[in-house]
N, C-alpha and C positions, 0 to 999 in steps of 0.2 A: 295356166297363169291365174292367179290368187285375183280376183275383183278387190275392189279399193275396200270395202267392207270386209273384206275377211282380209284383207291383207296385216291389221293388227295382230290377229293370232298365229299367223304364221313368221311374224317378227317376232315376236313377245316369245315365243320358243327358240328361235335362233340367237337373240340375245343369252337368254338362259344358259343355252350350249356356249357360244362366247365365257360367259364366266366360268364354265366349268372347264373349258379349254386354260385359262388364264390360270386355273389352280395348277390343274397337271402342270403348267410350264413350269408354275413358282413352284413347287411341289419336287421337281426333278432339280431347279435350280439349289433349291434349299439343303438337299440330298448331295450335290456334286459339289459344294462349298460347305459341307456340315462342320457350321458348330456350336455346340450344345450350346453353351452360352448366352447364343443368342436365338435361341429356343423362342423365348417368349412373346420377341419382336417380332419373328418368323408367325407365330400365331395368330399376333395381334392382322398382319396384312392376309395372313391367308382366310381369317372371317371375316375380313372385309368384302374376301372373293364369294364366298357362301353368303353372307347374308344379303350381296346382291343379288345374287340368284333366285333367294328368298323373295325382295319383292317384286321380280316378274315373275315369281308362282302369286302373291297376292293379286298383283296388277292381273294378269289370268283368271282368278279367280273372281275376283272380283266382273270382270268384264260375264265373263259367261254367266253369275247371277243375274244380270238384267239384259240378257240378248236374249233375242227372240227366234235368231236363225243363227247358226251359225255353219262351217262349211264341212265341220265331220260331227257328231256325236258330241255335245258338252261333255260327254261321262268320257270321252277318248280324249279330247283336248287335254281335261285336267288328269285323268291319267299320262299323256306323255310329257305333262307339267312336274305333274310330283316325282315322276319317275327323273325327268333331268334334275330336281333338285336331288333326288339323291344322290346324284354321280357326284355332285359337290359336296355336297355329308360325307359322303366318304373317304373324297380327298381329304378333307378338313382332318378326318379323324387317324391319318396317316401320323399326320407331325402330332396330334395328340399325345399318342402312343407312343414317342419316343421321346415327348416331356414327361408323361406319367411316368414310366417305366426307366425314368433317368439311364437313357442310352447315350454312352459318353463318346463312342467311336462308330464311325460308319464304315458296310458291308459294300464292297464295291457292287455284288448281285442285288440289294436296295436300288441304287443309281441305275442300274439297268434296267430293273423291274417299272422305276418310276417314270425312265422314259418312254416304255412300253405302254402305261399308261397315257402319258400324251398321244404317243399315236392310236389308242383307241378313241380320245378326245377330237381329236383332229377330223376320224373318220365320221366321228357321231352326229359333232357339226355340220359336217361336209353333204352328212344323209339326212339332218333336221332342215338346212338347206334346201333342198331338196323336195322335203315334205309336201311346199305345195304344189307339185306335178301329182300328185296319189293317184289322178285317175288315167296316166299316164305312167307307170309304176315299172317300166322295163329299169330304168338308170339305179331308180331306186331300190329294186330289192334286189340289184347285186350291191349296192350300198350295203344293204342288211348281210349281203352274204361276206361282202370283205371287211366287216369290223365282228361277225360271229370268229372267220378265221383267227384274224388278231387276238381276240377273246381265248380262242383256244389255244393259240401260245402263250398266251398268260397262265392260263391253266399248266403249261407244260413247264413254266420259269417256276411258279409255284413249287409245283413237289418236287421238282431238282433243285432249291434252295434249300426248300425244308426240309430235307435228305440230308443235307450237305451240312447243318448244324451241328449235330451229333458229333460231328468230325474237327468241326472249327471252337467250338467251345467245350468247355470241362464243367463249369459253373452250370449248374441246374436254370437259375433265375436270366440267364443270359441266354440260354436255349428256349425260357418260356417268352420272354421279351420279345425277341426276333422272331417265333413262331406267331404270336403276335402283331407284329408289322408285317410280315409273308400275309397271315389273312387279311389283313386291313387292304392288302396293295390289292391282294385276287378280289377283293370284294368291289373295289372301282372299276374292274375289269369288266365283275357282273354287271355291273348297275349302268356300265356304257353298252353290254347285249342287251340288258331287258329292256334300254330306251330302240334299239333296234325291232327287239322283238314285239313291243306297241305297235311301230308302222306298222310292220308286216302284218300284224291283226288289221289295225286300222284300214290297210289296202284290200286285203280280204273281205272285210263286210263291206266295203263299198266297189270289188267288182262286179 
C-alpha cells in the first residue's frame, strides 16, 4: 500500500490511463457510428482526451522536479508517464488518419480492431492500478502477461486485415489509406505493451 506521500504518483498515472481508456471507448464509438462528416467534431473531443492526459504527464513532471524521494526511480515514474501519454497519441492519431486521408466509408475489421483496443486499455488501467503493490508483484506481472497476450492479438488482426485489402479494394490510394489506419490501430496496441513492459522493468530493479 502506497503511504499518503507517494500516493500522488501513483494517482497521477491511473488517472492518465483513465484518459487513455476514455479515447479507445470514443475511439471504437466513433468507428461503430462512422461518419465522415462529422470528422472534425469527433476530433475536436478526442483532443480533449489527449491533451488531458498531457497535463497529468506535466502535473508528473512537474512533481518529481522538486521531490526529494520518491517510491520508484524519478527516471521510471516519468518513463511510465510518457509512455501512458503515448497510448493517447496514438489513439488521437487513429481518427487523424481517416480525416487526412478523407476515408468516406468504414471497414467493419476497423470497429473490431478498435474495440480490441479498449480492451488492451482496460487491462493497462487495470495493471497501472495495480502499480502500487510493485513490491508485491505476483497479481501484477500476470497483469503484464494478460495485456502482452491481448497485444498479440492485435498483432494477429493486424496482418489478417492487411492481407485482406488487396481483396477488398481496386483503388491504389484506398489500399494505402487503410494500410494506414491497420498501423495507426497496431501501434495503440504497442504503446498499451510497452506501458506494461515498464512495470515489468520497474518490478525488476526493485526485487
Amino acid at each position: 500500500m502506497a503511504s499518503k506521500a507517494d500516493r500522488f504518483y501513483f494517482e497521477n498515472l491511473i488517472q492518465a490511463t483513465e484518459y487513455s481508456c476514455k479515447a479507445a471507448e470514443y475511439l471504437a464509438q466513433c468507428l461503430s457510428d462512422y461518419k465522415y462528416e462529422g470528422l472534425r467534431g469527433m476530433l475536436q473531443i478526442m483532443h480533449e482526451y489527449e491533451h488531458s492526459g498531457d497535463i497529468k504527464k506535466h502535473e508528473m513532471t512537474a512533481a518529481l522536479a522538486k521531490a526529494f524521494v520518491t517510491p520508484v526511480d524519478r527516471e521510471d515514474l516519468s518513463m511510465i508517464s510518457q509512455s501512458i501519454d503515448e497510448v493517447s497519441d496514438a489513439i488521437e492519431e487513429v481518427l487523424q488518419v481517416f480525416f487526412m486521408y478523407n476515408v468516406k466509408e468504414m471497414l467493419p475489421e476497423a470497429v473490431t480492431f478498435a474495440k480490441k483496443i479498449v480492451e488492451c486499455c482496460t487491462l493497462m488501467t487495470e495493471m497501472v492500478a495495480e502499480f502500487s503493490n510493485f513490491k508485491k508483484p505476483d497479481k501484477l506481472l500476470k497483469m503484464v502477461v494478460d495485456l502482452n497476450r491481448v497485444e498479440e492479438e492485435c498483432d494477429i488482426l493486424y496482418v489478417d486485415y492487411t492481407q485482406l485489402l488487396n481483396s477488398k479494394f481496386t483503388d491504389v490510394l484506398d489500399i494505402i489509406s487503410w494500410r494506414k489506419i491497420f498501423d495507426r490501430l497496431e501501434a495503440c496496441a504497442d504503446a498499451c505493451e510497452h506501458v506494461g513492459d515498464c512495470i515489468d522493468l520497474i518490478v525488476m530493479k526493485n526485487s
